[in-house]
C-alpha positions in Angstrom: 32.4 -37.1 -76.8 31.5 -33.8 -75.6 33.9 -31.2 -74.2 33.5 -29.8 -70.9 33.5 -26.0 -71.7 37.1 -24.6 -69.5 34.9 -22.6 -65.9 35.8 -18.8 -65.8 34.9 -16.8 -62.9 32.6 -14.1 -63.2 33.4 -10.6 -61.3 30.8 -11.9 -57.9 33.1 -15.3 -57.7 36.1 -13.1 -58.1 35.3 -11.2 -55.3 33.5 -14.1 -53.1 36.9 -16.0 -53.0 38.9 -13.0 -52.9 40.7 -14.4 -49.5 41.4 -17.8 -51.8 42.7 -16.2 -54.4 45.5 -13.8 -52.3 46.8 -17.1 -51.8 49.8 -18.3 -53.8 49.2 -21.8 -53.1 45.7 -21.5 -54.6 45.0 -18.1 -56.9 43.0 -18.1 -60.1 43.9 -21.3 -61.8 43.6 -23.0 -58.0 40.1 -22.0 -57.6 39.1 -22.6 -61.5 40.4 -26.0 -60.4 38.2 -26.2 -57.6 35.4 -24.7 -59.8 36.0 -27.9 -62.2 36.0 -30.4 -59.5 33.3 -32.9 -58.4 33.6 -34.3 -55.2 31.0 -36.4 -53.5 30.6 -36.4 -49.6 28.7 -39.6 -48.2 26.4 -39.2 -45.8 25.0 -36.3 -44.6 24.8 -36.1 -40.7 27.9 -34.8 -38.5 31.2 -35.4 -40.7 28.7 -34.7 -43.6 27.6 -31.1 -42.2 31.0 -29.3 -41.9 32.2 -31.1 -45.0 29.5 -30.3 -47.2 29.5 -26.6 -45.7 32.7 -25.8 -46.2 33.4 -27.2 -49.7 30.7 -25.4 -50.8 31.8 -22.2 -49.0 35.3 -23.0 -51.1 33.8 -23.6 -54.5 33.5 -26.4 -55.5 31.8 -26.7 -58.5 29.6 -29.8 -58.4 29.0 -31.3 -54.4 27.6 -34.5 -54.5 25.4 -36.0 -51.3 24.6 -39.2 -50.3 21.9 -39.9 -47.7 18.4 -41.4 -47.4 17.7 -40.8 -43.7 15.5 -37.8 -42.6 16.1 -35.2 -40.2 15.7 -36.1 -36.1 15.7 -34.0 -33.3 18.6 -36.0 -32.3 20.6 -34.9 -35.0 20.6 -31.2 -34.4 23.5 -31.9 -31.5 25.8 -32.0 -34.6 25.1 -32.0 -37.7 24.7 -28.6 -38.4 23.3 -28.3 -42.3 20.2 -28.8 -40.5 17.6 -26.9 -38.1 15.2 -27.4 -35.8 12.4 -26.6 -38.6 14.0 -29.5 -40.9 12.9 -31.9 -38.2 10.6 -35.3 -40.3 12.4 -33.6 -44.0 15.2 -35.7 -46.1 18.4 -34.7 -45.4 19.1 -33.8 -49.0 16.3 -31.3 -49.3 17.3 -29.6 -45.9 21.3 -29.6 -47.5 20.6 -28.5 -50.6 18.3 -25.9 -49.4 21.5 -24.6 -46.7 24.2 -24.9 -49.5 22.6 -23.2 -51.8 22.6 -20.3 -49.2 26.0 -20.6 -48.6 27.3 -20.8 -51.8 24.8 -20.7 -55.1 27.6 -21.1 -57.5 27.6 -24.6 -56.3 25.8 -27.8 -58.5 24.7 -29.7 -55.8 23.4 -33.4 -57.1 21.9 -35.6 -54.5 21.7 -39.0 -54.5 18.7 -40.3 -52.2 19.1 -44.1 -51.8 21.4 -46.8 -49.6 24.6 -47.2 -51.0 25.6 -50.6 -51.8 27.5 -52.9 -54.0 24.8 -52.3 -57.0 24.7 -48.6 -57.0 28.3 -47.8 -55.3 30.6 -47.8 -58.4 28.0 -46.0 -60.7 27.7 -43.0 -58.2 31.4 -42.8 -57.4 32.6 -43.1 -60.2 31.5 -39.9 -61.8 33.2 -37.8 -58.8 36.9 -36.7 -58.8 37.3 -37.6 -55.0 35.1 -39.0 -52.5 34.9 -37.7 -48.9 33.4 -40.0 -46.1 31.2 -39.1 -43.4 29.5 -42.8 -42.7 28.9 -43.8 -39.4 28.6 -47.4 -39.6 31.4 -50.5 -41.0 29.6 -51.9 -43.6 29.4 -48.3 -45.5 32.8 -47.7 -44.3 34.1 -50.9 -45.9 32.0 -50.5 -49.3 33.2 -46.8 -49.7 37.0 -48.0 -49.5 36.5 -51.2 -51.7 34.9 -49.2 -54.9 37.4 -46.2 -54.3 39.9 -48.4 -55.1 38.5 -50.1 -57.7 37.7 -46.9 -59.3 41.3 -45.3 -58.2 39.3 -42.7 -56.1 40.6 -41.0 -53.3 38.9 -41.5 -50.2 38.9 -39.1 -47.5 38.2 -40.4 -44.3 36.8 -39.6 -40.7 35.0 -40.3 -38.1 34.0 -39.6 -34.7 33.2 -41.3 -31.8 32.9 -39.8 -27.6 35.4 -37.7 -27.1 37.8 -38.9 -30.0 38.2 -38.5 -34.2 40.3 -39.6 -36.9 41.0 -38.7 -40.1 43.0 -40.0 -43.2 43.1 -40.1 -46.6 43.2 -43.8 -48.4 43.4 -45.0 -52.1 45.5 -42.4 -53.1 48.7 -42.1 -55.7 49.5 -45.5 -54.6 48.9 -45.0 -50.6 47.4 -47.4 -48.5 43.2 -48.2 -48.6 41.5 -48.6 -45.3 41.9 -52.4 -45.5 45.4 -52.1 -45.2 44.5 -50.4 -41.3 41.3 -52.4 -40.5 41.8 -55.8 -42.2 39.0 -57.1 -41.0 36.0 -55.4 -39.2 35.4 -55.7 -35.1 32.9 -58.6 -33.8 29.5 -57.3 -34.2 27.9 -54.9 -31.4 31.4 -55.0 -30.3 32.2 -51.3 -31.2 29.0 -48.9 -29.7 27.9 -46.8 -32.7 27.2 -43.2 -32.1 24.2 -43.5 -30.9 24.9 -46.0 -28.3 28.3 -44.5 -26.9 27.5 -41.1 -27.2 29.3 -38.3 -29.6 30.7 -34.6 -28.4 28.3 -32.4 -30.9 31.3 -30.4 -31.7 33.8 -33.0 -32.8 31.8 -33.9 -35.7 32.8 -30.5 -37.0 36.2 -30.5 -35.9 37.1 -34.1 -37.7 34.6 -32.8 -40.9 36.6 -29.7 -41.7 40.0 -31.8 -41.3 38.2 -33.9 -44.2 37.3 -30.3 -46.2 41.0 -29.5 -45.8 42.4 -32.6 -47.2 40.2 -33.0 -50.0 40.9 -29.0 -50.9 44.4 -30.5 -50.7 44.0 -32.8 -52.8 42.0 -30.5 -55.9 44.5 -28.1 -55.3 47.5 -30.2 -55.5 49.2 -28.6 -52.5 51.2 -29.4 -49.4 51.1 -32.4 -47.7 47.9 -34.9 -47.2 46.7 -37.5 -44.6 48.1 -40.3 -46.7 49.8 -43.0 -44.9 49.0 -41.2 -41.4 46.1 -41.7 -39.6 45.6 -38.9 -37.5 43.9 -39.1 -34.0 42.4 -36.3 -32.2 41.4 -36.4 -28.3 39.2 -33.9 -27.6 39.5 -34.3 -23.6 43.0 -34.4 -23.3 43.4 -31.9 -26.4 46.2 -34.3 -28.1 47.1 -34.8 -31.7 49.2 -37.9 -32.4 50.1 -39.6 -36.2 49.8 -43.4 -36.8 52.1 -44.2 -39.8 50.0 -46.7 -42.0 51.7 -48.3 -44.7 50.3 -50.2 -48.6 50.3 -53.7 -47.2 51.0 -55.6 -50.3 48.6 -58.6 -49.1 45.8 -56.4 -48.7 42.7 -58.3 -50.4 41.7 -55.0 -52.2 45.1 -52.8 -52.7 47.9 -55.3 -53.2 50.3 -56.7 -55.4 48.0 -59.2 -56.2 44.8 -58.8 -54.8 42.0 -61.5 -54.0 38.7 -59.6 -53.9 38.4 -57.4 -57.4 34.5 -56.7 -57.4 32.3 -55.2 -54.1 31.1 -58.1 -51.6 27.7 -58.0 -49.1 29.5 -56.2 -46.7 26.3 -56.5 -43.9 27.7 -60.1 -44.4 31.4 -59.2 -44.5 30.4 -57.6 -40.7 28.8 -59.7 -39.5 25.3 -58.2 -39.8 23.3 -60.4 -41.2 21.2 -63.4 -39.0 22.2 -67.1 -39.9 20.0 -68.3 -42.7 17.3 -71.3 -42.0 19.5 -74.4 -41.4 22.8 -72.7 -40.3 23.6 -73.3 -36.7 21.2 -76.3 -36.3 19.3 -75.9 -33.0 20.3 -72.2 -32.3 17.7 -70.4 -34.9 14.7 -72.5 -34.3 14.8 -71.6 -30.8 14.5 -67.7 -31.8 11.5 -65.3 -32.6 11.0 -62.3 -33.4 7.9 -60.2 -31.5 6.3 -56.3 -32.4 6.2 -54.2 -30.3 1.5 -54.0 -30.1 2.2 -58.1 -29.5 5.2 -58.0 -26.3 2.6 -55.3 -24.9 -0.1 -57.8 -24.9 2.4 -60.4 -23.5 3.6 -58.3 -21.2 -0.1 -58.0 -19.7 -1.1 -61.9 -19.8 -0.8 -63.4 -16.8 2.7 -65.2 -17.4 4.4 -62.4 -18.8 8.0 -62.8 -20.2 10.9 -61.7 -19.0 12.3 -58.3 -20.5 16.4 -58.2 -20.8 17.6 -54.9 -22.1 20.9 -55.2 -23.7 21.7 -51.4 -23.6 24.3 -49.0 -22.0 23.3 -47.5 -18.6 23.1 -44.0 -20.1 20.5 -45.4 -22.2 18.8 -46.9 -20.0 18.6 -43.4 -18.0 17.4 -41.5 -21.4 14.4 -43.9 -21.9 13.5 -47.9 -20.3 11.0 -50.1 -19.8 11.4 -50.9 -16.4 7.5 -50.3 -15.7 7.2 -53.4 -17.2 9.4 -55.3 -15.8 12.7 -54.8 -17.8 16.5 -55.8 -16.3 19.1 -54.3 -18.0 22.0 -56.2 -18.8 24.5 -54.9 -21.1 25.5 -56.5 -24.6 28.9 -56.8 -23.4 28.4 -58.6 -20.3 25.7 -60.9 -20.9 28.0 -64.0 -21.3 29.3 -63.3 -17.8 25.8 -62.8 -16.2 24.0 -65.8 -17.6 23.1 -66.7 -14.3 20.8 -63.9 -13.4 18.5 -65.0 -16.5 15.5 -67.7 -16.1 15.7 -70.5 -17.3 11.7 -71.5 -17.0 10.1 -68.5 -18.8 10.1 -66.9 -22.1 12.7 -64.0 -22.8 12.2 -61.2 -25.2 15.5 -59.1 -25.9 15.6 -55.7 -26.3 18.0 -52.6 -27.5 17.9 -49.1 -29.2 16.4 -50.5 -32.7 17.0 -54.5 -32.3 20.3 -55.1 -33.5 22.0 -55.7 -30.2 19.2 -58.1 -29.1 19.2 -60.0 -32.0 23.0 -60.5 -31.1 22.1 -61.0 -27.8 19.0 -63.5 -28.7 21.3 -65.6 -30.8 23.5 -65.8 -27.8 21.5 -66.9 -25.3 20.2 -69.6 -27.6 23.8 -70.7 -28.4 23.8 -71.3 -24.4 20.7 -73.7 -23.9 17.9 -71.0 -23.3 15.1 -72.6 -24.7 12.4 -69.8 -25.4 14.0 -66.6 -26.8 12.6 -63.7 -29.2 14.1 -60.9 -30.4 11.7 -57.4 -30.1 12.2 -56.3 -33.2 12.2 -52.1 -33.4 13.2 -52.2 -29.7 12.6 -49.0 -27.9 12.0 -46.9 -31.2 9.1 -49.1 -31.8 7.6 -49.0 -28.4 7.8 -45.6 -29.0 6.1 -45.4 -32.0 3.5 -48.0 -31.8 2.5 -48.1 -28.1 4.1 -44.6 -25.9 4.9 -41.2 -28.2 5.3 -39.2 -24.6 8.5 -41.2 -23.8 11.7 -39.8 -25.5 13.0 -41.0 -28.7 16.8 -40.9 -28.5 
């Protein structure tokens, strides 16, 4: 085994963290810790931004990323590694490019795939602490499972409207995220981001929390987020603390715990359709359509009917009404059955067609005989039939 040579600073690091260093809590030997450390942030998008940024800015000497998305104009609200000319790059190349700037002492290792339960414990396990800027619950859930398993800390946030929380899980014996959110919500149940809307600026304000504690953390100083979760409203301006204790039943942390190796967590949510032969009766009676084929439908002289399953203030961005859409949100559909036909086909729509394939499967659970799911939803139409509406 090969050592790892003991990091000095050179006389330009010396005077780059100069303000670190006047520190007692952190000095030389806290930011040659730093310097040693290898931390990897997953996801790079708003939490991603300000915690990539200002770990970098700190020192940290290797900053790992995790993303495989590219940059959209609908990103630039937020997540600030990235500019207007990154728009149609990979996230990573537009981060790497920015950290560099920031801070060129920095080893930044990118890592362009979907995390999942076959690459999730090879990739965390060569960082020192993991920082998480997912936005969605099956990430969420994977990150926590194989921090634990790897005895990981993991540095939690996110953001959503007007409000943010932060924490830090799997550490020195603290409680995992499991031990908070047992199980995760009903599908389509919680809005993502991009349904319910995010401030721009609380992204950064929840990220650099994150920064702090993982700093923290390196550093070995004051007091971290463990067993609080802290909860930020941005309207109201409040701070409030949620004690959250080790729940020895948890399935992943406790004293004796039942799950010991990653799951499918788009199962474990509740993401996945019913295979072939699962809810007899119910999956037969869905289809799936493109979006070139509904437009064709939608001109045939018994056209289908168009539900849209989105929020109003979607509905404002960007709809389908010319062709005949009603919008009925996801949430009250089983309370508005009655304004649906039962004599003619319906074809489902959302954002990207995971709500209507919720809301499909729904409305074949209550007797509607002809239902398909428009797969790609209003991205799609976008794409494949009307670039000069807006892509949200």
């Amino acid at each position: 085994m090969v050592e790892r040579e003991t990091p000095q600073l050179d006389s330009a690091e010396l005077s780059r963290y100069a303000r670190h260093l006047s520190l007692p809590e952190v000095g030389k030997e806290g930011q040659l810790r730093l310097k040693e450390a290898r931390v990897l942030v997953v996801g790079a998008g708003g939490l991603g931004s300000p915690l990539a940024l200002y770990l970098a800015a700190a020192g940290i000497g290797t900053l790992g990323l995790v993303d495989f998305d590219e940059v959209d104009a609908t990103n630039l609200q937020r997540q600030i590694l990235h500019g207007t000319k990154d728009v149609g790059r990979k996230k990573l190349d537009s981060a790497r490019e920015r950290l560099a700037d920031v801070n060129p002492n920095v080893s930044v290792v990118t890592h362009d795939v979907r995390l999942d339960s076959s690459n999730a414990l090879e990739i965390l396990g060569s960082y020192d602490v993991v920082a998480d800027g997912t936005d969605n619950f099956p990430t969420r859930y994977l990150v926590n499972d194989a921090c634990v398993l790897l005895g990981k800390p993991n540095v939690y946030g996110s953001v959503f409207r007007w409000e943010g929380q932060a924490s830090v899980f799997a550490s020195d014996g603290g409680p995992c995220y499991r031990c908070l959110f047992r199980e995760p919500p009903p599908p389509g149940l919680v809005p993502n981001c991009a349904e319910g809307g995010v401030l721009g600026v609380l992204p950064g304000i929840i990220g650099s929390i994150q920064a702090l504690e993982v700093i923290k953390l390196l550093l070995g100083q004051g007091n971290t987020l463990s067993g609080r979760l802290l909860i930020f409203d941005a309207l109201e301006m409040n701070w409030r603390e949620i004690a959250v204790t080790r729940n020895t039943s948890c399935p992943v942390c406790g004293d004796e715990p039942t799950q010991t190796a990653l799951i499918d967590y788009e199962d474990f949510c509740g993401l996945k359709a019913p295979s072939k032969g699962k809810e007899q009766g119910m999956e037969d009676s869905i289809g799936e359509v493109g979006a070139v084929e509904l437009k064709e439908r939608l001109s045939s002289a018994e056209p289908p009917f168009l539900l849209d399953v989105r929020q109003p203030h979607e509905w404002d961005i960007v709809n389908l009404e010319t062709d005949g859409a009603v919008m009925i949100p996801l949430a009250e559909l089983q309370d508005r059955l009655d304004e649906l036909p039962t004599d003619r086909e319906i074809v489902v729509y959302c954002r990207t067609g995971a709500r209507s394939q919720s809301a499909a499967l729904l409305l074949a659970d209550k007797g509607f005989s002809s239902v398909f799911n428009f797969v790609g939803g209003i991205h799609a139409w976008v794409d494949e039939i009307d670039p000069s509406l807006p892509k949200y």
